[in-house]
C-alpha positions as CSV (number, residue, x, y, z in Angstrom):
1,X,2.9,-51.7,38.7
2,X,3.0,-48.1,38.3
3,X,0.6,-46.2,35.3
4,X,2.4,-44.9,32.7
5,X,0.9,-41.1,32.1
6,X,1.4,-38.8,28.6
7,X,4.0,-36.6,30.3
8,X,5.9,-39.7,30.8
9,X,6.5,-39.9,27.2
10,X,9.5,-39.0,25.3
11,X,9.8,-35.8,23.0
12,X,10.0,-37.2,20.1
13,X,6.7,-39.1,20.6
14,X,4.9,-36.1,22.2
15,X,5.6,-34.1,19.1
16,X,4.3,-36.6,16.8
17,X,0.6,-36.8,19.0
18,X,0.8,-32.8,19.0
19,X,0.9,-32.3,15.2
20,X,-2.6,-34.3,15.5
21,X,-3.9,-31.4,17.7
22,X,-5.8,-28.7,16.8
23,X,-3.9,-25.1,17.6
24,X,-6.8,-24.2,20.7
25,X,-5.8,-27.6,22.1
26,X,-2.3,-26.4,21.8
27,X,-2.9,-23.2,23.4
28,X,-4.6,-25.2,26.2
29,X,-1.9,-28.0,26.6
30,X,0.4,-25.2,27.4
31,X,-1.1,-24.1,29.8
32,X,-1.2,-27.9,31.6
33,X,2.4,-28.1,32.4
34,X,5.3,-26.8,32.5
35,X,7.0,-29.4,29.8
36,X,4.4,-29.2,27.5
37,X,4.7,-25.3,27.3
38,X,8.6,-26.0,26.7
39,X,7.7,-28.5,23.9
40,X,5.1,-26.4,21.9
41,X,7.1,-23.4,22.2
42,X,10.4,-24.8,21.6
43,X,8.9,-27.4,18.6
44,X,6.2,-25.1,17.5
45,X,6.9,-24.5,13.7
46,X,8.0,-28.6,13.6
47,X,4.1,-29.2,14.9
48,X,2.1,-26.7,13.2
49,X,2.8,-26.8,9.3
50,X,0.9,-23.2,7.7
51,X,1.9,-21.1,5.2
52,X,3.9,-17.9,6.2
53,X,1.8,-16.0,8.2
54,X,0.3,-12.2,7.1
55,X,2.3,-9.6,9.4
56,X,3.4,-11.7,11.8
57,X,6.0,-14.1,9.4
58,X,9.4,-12.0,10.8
59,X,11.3,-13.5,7.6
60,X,12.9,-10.4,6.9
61,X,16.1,-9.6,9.0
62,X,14.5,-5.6,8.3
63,X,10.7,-6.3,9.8
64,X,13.0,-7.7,12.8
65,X,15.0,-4.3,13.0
66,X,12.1,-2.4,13.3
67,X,10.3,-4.8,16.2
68,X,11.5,-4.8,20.4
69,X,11.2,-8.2,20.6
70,X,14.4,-10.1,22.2
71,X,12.8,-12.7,20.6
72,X,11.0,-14.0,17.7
73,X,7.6,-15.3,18.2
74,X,6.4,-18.6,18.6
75,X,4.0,-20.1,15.4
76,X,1.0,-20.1,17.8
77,X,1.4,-16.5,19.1
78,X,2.2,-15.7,14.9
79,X,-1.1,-17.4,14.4
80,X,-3.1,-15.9,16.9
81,X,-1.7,-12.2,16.0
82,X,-2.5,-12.9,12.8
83,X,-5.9,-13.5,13.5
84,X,-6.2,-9.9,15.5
85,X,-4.6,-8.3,12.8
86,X,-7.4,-10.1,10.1
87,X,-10.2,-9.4,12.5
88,X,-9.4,-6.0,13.8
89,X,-9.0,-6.7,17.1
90,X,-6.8,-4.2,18.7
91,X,-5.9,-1.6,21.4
92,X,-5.3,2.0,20.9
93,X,-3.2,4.8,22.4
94,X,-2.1,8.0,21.2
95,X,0.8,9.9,22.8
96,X,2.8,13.6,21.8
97,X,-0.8,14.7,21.0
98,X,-0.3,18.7,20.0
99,X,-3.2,21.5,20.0
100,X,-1.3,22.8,16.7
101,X,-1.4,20.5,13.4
102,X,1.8,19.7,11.9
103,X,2.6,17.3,9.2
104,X,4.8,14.5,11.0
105,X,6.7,12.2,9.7
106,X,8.0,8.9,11.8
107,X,10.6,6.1,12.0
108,X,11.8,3.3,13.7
109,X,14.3,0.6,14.6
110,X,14.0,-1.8,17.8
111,X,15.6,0.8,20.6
112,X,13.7,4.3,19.2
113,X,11.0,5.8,17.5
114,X,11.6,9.0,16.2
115,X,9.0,11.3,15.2
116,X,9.3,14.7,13.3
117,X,6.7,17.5,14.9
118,X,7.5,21.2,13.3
119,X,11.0,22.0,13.5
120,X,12.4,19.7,15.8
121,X,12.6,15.4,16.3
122,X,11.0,13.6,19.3
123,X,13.4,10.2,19.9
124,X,11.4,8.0,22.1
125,X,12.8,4.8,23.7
126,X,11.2,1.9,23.5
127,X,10.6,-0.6,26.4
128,X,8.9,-4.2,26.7
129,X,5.7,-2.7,28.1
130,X,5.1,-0.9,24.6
131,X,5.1,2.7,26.9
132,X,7.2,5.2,24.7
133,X,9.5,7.2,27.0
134,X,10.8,10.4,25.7
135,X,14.9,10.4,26.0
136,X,15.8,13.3,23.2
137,X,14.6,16.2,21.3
138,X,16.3,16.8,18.2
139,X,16.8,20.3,17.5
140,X,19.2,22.6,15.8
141,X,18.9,26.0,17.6
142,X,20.2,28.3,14.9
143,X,17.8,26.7,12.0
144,X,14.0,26.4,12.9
145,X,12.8,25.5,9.9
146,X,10.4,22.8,9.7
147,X,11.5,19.4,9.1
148,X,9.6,17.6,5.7
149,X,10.6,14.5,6.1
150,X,14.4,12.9,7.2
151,X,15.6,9.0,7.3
152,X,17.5,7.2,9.8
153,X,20.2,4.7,9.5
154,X,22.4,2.3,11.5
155,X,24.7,5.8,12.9
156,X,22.7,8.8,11.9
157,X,19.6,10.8,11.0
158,X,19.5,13.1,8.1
159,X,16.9,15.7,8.1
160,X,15.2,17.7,4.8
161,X,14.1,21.0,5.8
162,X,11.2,23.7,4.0
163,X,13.9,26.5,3.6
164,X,15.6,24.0,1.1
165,X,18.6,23.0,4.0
166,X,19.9,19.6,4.8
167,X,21.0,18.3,8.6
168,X,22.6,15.5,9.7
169,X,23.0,14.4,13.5
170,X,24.5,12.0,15.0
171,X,22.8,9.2,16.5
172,X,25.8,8.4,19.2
173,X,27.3,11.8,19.7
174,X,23.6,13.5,19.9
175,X,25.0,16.3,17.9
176,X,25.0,17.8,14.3
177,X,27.3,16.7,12.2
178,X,26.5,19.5,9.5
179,X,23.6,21.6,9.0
180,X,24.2,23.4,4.9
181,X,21.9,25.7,3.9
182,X,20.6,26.5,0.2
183,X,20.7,23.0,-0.9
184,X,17.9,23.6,-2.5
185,X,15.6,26.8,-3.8
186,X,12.4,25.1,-2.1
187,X,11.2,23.2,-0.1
188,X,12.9,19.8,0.6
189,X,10.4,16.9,0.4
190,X,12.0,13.7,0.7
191,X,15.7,12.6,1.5
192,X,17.3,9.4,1.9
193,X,20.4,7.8,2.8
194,X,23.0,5.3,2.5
195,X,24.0,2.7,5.4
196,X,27.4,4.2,6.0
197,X,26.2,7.2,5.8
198,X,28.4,8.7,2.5
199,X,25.7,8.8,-0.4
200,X,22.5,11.2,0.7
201,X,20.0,12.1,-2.0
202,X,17.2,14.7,-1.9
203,X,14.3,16.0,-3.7
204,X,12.6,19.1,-4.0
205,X,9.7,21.4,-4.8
206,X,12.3,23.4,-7.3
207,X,11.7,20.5,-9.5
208,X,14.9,18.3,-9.3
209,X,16.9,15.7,-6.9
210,X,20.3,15.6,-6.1
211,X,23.2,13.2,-5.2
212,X,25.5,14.1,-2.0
213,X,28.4,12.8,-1.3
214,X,29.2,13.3,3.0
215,X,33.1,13.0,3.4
216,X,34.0,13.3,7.0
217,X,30.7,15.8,7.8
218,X,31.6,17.8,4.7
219,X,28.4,17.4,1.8
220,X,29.5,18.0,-1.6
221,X,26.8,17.7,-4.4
222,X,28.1,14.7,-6.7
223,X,25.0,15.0,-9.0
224,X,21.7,17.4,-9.4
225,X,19.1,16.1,-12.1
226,X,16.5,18.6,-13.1
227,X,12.6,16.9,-13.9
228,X,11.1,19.8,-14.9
229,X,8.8,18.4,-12.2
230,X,8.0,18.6,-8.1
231,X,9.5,15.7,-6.7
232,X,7.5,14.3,-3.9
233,X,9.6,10.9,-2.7
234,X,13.2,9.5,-3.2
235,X,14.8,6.1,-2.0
236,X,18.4,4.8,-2.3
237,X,18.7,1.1,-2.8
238,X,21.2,-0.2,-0.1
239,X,23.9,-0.8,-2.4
240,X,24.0,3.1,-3.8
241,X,23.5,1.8,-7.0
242,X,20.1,3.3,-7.9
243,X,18.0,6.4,-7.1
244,X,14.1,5.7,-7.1
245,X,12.3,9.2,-7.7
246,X,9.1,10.0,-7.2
247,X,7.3,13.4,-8.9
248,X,4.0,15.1,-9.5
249,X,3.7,13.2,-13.0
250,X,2.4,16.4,-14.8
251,X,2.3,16.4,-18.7
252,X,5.3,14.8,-20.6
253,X,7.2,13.5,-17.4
254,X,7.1,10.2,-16.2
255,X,6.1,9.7,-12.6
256,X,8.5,7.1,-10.9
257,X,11.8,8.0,-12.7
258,X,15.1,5.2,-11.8
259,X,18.3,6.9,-11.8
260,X,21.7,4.9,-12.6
261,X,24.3,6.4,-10.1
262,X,27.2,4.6,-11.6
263,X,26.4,4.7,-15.2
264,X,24.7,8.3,-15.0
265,X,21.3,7.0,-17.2
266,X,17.7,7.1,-16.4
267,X,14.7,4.5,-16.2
268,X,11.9,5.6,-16.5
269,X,8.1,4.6,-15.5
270,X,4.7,5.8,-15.1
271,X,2.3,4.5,-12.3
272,X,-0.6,6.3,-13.4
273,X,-1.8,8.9,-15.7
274,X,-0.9,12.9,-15.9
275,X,-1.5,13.7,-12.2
276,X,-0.5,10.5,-10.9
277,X,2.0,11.9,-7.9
278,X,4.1,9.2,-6.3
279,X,4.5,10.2,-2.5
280,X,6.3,7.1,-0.9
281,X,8.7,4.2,-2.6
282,X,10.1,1.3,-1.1
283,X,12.9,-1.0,-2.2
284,X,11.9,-4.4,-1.4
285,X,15.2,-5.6,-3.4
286,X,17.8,-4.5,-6.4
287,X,14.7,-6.2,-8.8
288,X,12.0,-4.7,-7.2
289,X,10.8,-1.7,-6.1
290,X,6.9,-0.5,-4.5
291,X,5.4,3.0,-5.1
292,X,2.0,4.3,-3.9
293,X,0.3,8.5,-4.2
294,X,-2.7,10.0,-5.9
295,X,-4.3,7.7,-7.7
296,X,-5.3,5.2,-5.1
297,X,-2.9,2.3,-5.7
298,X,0.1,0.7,-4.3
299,X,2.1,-0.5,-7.7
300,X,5.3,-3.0,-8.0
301,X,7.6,-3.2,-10.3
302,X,9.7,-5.7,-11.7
303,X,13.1,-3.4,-13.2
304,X,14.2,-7.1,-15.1
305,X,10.8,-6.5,-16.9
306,X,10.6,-2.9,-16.6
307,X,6.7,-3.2,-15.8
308,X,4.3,-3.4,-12.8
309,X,3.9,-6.8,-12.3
310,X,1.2,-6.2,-9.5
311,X,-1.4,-3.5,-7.8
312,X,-3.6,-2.6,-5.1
313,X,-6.2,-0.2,-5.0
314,X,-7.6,1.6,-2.2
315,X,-10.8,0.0,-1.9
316,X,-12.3,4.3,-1.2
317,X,-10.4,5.2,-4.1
318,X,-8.4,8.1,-2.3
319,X,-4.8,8.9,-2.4
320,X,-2.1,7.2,-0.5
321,X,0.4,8.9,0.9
322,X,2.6,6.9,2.6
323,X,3.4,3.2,2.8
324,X,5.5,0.1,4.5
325,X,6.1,-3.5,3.7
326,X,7.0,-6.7,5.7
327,X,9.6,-7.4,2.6
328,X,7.0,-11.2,2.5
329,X,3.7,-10.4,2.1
330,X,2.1,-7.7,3.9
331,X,2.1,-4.1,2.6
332,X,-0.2,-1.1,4.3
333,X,-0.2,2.2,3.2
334,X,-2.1,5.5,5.0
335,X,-5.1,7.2,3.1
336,X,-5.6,10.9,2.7
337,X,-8.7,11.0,5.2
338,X,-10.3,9.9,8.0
339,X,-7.0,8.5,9.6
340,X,-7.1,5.0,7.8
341,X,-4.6,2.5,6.9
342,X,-5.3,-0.2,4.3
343,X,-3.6,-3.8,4.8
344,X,-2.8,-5.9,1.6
345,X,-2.0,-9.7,1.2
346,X,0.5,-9.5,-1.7
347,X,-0.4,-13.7,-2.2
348,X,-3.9,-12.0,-3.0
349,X,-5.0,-10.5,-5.8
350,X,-7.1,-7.2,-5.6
351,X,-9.0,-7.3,-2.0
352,X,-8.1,-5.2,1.4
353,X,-7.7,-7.9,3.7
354,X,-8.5,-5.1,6.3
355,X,-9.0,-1.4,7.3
356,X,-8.1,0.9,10.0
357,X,-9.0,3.5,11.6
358,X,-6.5,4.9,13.9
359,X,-7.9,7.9,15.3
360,X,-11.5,9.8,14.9
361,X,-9.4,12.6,13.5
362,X,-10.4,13.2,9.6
363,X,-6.4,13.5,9.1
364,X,-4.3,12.1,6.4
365,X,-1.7,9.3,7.7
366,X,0.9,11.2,6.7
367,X,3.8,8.8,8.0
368,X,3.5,4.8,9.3
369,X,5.2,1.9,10.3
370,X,4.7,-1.8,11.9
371,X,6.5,-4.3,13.2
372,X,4.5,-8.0,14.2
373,X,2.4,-6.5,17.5
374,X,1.6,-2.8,16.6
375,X,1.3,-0.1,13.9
376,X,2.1,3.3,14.3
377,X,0.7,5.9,12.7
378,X,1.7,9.8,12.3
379,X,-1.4,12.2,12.2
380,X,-1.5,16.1,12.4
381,X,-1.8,16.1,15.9
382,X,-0.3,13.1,17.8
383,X,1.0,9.9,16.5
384,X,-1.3,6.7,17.3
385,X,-0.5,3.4,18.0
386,X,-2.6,0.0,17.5
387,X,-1.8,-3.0,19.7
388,X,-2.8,-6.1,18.3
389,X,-1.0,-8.0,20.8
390,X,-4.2,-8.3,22.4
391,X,-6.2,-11.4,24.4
392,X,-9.3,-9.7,25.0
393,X,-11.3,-6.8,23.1
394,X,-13.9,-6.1,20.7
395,X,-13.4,-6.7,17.1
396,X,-13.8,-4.3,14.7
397,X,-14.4,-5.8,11.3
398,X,-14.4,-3.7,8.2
399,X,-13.7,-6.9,5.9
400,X,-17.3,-7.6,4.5
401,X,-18.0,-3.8,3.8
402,X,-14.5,-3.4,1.5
């Protein structure tokens, strides 16, 4: 009589032994066969029941537009990444490193990363061996001016430049589809815009914002709001219904200001104290919205309770001047110094789960972004990129200090 072996077993009994294993055992077990590696990856999230994972969860259709994975992850590889992320275990490159400082600004989606350097845009294409290959410079060859800050969507990029003019190109025909001057007196700090690409909205050091409407590559201003305050950040909610607006919150005006397109009123809310400068906003959805600037924290509000319903503070106490969330439960935002991005647990209350620090540069982070295996993150002079897709490496632990 022949001996009956595990592997001889069906699936459905195999998965019922495997949710009695611990997740190293797993690991290992994969690495016995070739069926068992099919079953664990396959049945993963049916063995191992946990809690969404911190980074690495990929529930948000938007963390996977930002990530070059064909595919998602498996739980183990979630849990494992996780762990890297927690521990500080990570690998580090730097690449478009400049003699000259600048004040860069970078996006993403899962083909390109585009980063802003001066007065032109670096598109770099992403492959499956995380090496960034430069395909395009962006660059407009009768306007030099340097570019604040611009935002990409699904066709196009639109660009805010610090002689006050507004660009956009084309992602698909790689040329400018408009490049008006004078939109504003000053600089241009922030723009945004919408997923078809009609609604654009900007912000500037002349103290107000204003509402574009882009009919066939012809801009027409459809609304310009005067503060009576610098504006430092802006973000359009994807269904053009509301303008989030972030200013200098100087004396008698309100820091993060909500502006009704449709009904033409105002919202408005106040982070901090007189001072309290929002530099970055994030629409998590139409009910909520994140800020983050001077004073340290990274604040969300609830608009059905008009309020903030929840904070972080820098655990250094510095400013914060840029941010990006998982749209679950992760949220890290780059200090004013030494280079360092602070990671959150939103199912926390108060503590950094960790720190980083991305380069030895005593730089601001003046631009970031992440996706489930790496962070990016925009210095003055290079941008700098964190694998924690790692197996092996040294640890570098900041937890118990914070």
């Amino acid at each position: 009589m022949n001996s009956v072996t595990i592997d001889d077993l069906s699936t459905e009994i195999l998965l019922q032994i495997f949710k009695y294993v611990s997740i190293c055992d797993l690991c290992r077990l994969r690495k016995s066969c070739k069926r068992f590696n099919e079953i664990i990856n396959f049945w993963g999230n049916v063995i191992v029941k946990r809690p969404d994972t911190l980074v690495t969860n990929e529930k948000d259709q938007r963390i996977l537009q930002r990530s070059h994975l064909k595919h998602n992850l498996n739980i183990l590889e979630k849990i494992r990444i996780e762990k890297n992320w927690i521990n500080g275990k990570f690998k580090k490159s730097s690449f478009l490193v400049s003699g000259k400082k600048y004040m860069p600004w970078l996006q993403m989606n899962e083909k390109f990363l585009w980063v802003s350097q001066d007065g032109c845009i670096h598109e770099f294409k992403k492959n499956r061996f995380s090496k960034y290959l430069k395909s395009n410079i962006i660059r407009n060859k009768n306007n030099n001016a340097d570019i604040v800050k611009f935002k990409v969507n699904d066709n196009s990029i639109v660009l805010g430049r610090r002689d006050g003019s507004i660009s956009l190109w084309s992602i698909e025909n790689k040329a400018f589809i408009f490049d008006m001057k004078n939109c504003h007196k000053c600089h241009v700090n922030c723009v945004d815009i919408s997923n078809d690409g009609t609604l654009i909205v900007s912000g500037s050091d002349d103290d107000s914002f204003s509402i574009w409407q882009n009919t066939n590559g012809v801009l027409l201003q459809k609304e310009n709001q005067i503060i009576f305050d610098r504006i430092w950040s802006c973000a359009l909610l994807e269904d053009k219904s509301i303008v989030a607006v972030g200013t200098s919150g100087n004396e008698n005006v309100h820091s993060l200001v909500l502006f009704d397109v449709q009904k033409n009123t105002e919202e408005k809310l106040s982070p901090g104290g007189i001072g309290a400068a929002v530099f970055d906003i994030k629409w998590e959805s139409p009910q909520c919205v994140w800020s983050c600037g001077y004073d340290g924290i990274v604040s969300r509000w609830d608009l059905r309770l008009n309020s903030c319903v929840q904070s972080f503070k820098d655990p250094f106490g510095v400013p914060l001047y840029c941010m990006e969330l998982d749209f679950n439960n992760t949220v890290m935002a780059g200090t004013q110094m030494h280079s360092r991005v602070a990671l959150w647990d939103t199912r926390q209350q108060q503590n950094c789960v960790q720190i980083y620090f991305t380069s030895k540069r005593n730089s601001p982070v003046y631009s970031l972004s992440f996706d489930s295996k790496y962070l990016f993150t925009a210095i003055d002079q290079g941008v700098n990129v964190l694998d924690f897709s790692v197996y092996f490496g040294k640890s570098i632990d900041y937890s118990k200090t914070l």
